[in-house]
N, C-alpha and C positions, 0 to 999 in steps of 0.2 A: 730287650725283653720288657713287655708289659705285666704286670700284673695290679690285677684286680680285688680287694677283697671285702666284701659287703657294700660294696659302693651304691648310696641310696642320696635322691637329691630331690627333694620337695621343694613347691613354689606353692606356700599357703599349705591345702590341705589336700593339693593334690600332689600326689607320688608320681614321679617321671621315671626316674631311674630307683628301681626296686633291689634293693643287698644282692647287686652283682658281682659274681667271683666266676673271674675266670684270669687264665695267662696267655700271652701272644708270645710265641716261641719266636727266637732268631733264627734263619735258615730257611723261614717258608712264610710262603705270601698267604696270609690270614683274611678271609674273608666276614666282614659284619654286615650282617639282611637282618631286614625287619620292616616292618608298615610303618609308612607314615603317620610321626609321632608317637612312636614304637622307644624313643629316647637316644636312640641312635646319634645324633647331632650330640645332644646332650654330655653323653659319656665321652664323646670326643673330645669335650670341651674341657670336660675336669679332667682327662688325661693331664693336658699341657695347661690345666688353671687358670682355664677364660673362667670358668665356672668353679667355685667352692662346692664340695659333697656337703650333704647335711649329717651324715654319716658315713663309716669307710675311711677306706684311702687308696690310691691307685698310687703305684712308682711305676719310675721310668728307670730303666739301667739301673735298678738299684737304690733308687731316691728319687723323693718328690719332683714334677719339673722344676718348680722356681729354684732346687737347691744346685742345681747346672750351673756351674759357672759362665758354660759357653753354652749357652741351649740349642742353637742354631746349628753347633757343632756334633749336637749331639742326639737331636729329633728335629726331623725336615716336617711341616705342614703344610695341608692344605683345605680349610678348611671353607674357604670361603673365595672362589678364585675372583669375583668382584670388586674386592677389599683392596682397590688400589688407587693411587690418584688419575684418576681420568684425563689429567693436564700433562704429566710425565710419562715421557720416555721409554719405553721397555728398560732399554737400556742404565738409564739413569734411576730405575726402580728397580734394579738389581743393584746396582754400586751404592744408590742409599744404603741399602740393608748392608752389602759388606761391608762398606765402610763402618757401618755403626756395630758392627760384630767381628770388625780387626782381620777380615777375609780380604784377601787380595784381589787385585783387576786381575789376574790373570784367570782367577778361578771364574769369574763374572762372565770373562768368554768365554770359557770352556763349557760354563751349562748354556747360556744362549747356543751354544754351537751344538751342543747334545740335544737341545730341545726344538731343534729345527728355527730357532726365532730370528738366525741372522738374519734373511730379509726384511723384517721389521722390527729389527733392534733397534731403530731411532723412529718409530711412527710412535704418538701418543698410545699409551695404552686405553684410551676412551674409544679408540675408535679400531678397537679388534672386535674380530667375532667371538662368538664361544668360547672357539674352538682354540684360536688362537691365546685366549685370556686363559684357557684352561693350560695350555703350553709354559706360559709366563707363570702362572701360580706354581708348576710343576718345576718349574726352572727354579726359582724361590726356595721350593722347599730341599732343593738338591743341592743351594749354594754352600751351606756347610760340611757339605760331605759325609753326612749322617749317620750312625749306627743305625737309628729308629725311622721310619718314614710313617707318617700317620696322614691319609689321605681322603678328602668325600666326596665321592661322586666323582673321579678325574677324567672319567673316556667321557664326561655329560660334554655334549656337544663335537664331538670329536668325529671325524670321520671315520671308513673303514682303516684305511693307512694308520691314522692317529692313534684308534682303537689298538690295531697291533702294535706300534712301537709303543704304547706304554705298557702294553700286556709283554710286551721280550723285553721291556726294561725291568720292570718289577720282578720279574724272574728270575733278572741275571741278579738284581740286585740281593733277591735272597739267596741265590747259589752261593753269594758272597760271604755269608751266612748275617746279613740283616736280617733287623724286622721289619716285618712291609705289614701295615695294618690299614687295610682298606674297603670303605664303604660304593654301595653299586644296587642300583635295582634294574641290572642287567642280568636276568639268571644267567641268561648262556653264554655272557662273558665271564661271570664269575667260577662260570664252571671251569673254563679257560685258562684262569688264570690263579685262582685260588687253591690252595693245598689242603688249608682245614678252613674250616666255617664254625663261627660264632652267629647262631640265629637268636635273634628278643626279641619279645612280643610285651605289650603292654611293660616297659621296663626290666623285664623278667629274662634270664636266656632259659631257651627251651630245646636249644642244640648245643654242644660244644663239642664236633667231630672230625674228623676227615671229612672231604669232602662227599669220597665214596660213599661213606658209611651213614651219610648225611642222604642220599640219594637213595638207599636200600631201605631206608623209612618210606619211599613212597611205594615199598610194597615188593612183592616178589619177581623175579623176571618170566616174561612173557614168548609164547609163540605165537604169532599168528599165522592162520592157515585157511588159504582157498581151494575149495577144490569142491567138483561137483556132486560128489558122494560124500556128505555129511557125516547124514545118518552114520554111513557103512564105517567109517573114520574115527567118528565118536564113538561105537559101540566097542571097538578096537582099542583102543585108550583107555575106556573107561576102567577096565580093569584092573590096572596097573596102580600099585598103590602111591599114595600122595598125588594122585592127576589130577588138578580140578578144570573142567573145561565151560566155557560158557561162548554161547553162539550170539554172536556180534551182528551175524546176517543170514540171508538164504544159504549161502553157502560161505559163510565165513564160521573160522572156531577160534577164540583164543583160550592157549592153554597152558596153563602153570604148573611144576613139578615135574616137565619133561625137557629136555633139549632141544634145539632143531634137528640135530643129528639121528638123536632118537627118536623125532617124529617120522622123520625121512626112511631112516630104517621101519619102521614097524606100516608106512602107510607101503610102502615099497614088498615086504615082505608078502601084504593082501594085496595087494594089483589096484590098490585106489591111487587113481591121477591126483595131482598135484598142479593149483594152475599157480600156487604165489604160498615162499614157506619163509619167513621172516622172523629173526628176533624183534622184539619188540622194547624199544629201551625205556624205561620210567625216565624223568629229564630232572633236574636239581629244581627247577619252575614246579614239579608236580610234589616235590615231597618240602617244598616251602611255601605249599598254598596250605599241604597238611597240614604243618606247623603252626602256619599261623595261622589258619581261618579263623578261629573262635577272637584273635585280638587285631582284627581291621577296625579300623573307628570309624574310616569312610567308606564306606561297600556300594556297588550299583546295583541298579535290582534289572537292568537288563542284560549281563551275563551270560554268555553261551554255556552251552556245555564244554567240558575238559576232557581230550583223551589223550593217551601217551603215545609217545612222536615213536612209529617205525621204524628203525634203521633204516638212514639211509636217506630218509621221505622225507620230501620238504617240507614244510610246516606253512 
């Protein structure tokens, strides 16, 4: 378990991380979004005491990280999967770390072998890709065999393949009942793979939910509906109390406060065709732009417009 409380961390006179309180529960894979320079990195860092708070305090299992006598044993990281010597070995930058944290060979290949990196367990790690480096950080932080895993950005460069096997690892890991505390600016992996969501904006958290419950801030759920008698459709509806409909096109409607089921009944009932009757899903992407518009620091000003993804529809 993580917990948070007031945790605030200035550099001069400006505020990074603003009187954060929140908890990372054991059991479920915890997700943390926020914009770029949002303090995200930040709060990672005074988790495990790269970084001193200016105020606050964050424990880990119950006490500060430095007070771990085995840290490694006790919160796996990854914070930075670069952070390696470039001249060594996979393999021998895994056995550094055990050795110096009293972890045995055998466990050394046991996470190389979970982390797919036998084949390149003795190539220098300067000359992996990403994707591979991100394998080797992830191997790292699992060689203690961890209650806590705190993690940034881990599918960044990773394939599709790689993408899931760390999304069915972190999962099984929290079925285990760990804490899996992990940062992403993958909404739709995070939707995937995250249970509850911790969102910050400007230092601040502005979500602490379920993931669902995180997604139903982006608004109520939708019908959308084609069909060539509109009019006749929406007149139909209209009546009906809480319906609110709005015409998206010539013969498009989308409509809120009804079902599909009950559109289909009630357009069925008047003899109005029907060419396309779809839920309409809001995406975890649409209710974390909400959240955070107002605290982007770098915004573009050539932006499309936003609509929420169809069931089903490819994007």
């Amino acid at each position: 378990m993580i917990q948070a409380d007031g945790l605030t961390k200035r550099y001069g006179d400006k505020t990074v991380v603003d009187a954060m309180t929140f908890t990372v529960q054991p059991g479920k894979v915890t997700g943390f979004l926020g914009p770029n320079g949002a303090g995200k990195s930040t709060t990672m860092r005074m988790i495990v005491g790269l970084d001193h708070p200016s105020s606050g305090r964050v424990i880990v299992n119950g006490r500060p990280y430095a007070q771990h006598r085995a840290p490694l044993g006790e919160v796996g990281v990854l914070l930075d999967a670069k952070a390696v010597h470039g001249g060594r070995p996979a393999r021998e930058h895994l056995l550094a770390q055990a050795l110096t944290h009293g972890i045995g060979r055998r466990r050394v290949d046991e996470v190389i072998e979970l982390t797919g990196l036998g084949p390149v367990a003795r190539k220098r790690a300067g000359q992996f890709s990403l994707g591979m480096g991100q394998r080797l950080g992830i191997a790292a932080a699992l060689l203690g065999d961890p209650q806590t895993l705190i993690l940034d950005e881990p599918v960044n460069g990773l394939d599709p393949e790689g993408v899931l096997w760390v999304r069915t690892l972190l999962r099984g890991l929290a079925a285990e009942g760990r804490t899996v505390f992990l940062s992403s600016h993958l909404m739709s992996e995070m939707a995937l793979t995250a249970d509850h969501l911790i969102v910050i904006g400007r230092g601040r958290v502005v979500a602490d939910a379920p993931v669902a419950d995180v997604v139903a801030l982006a608004g109520p759920p939708l019908v959308r509906v084609r069909t060539p008698d509109v009019r006749r459709l929406a007149a139909l509806l209209a009546t009906a109390p809480g319906v609110e409909l709005t015409s998206t096109g010539p013969d498009l409607l989308d409509i809120s406060g009804a079902t599909a089921p009950q559109v289909a009944a009630a357009a069925a009932s008047a003899g109005v065709v029907l060419h396309e009757l779809a839920p309409v899903q809001a995406s975890l992407e649409d209710a974390y732009l909400q959240l955070t518009g107002d605290d982007v620091e770098y915004r573009s000003t050539t932006a499309g417009p936003r609509t929420r993804n169809t069931a089903g529809a490819p994007r």
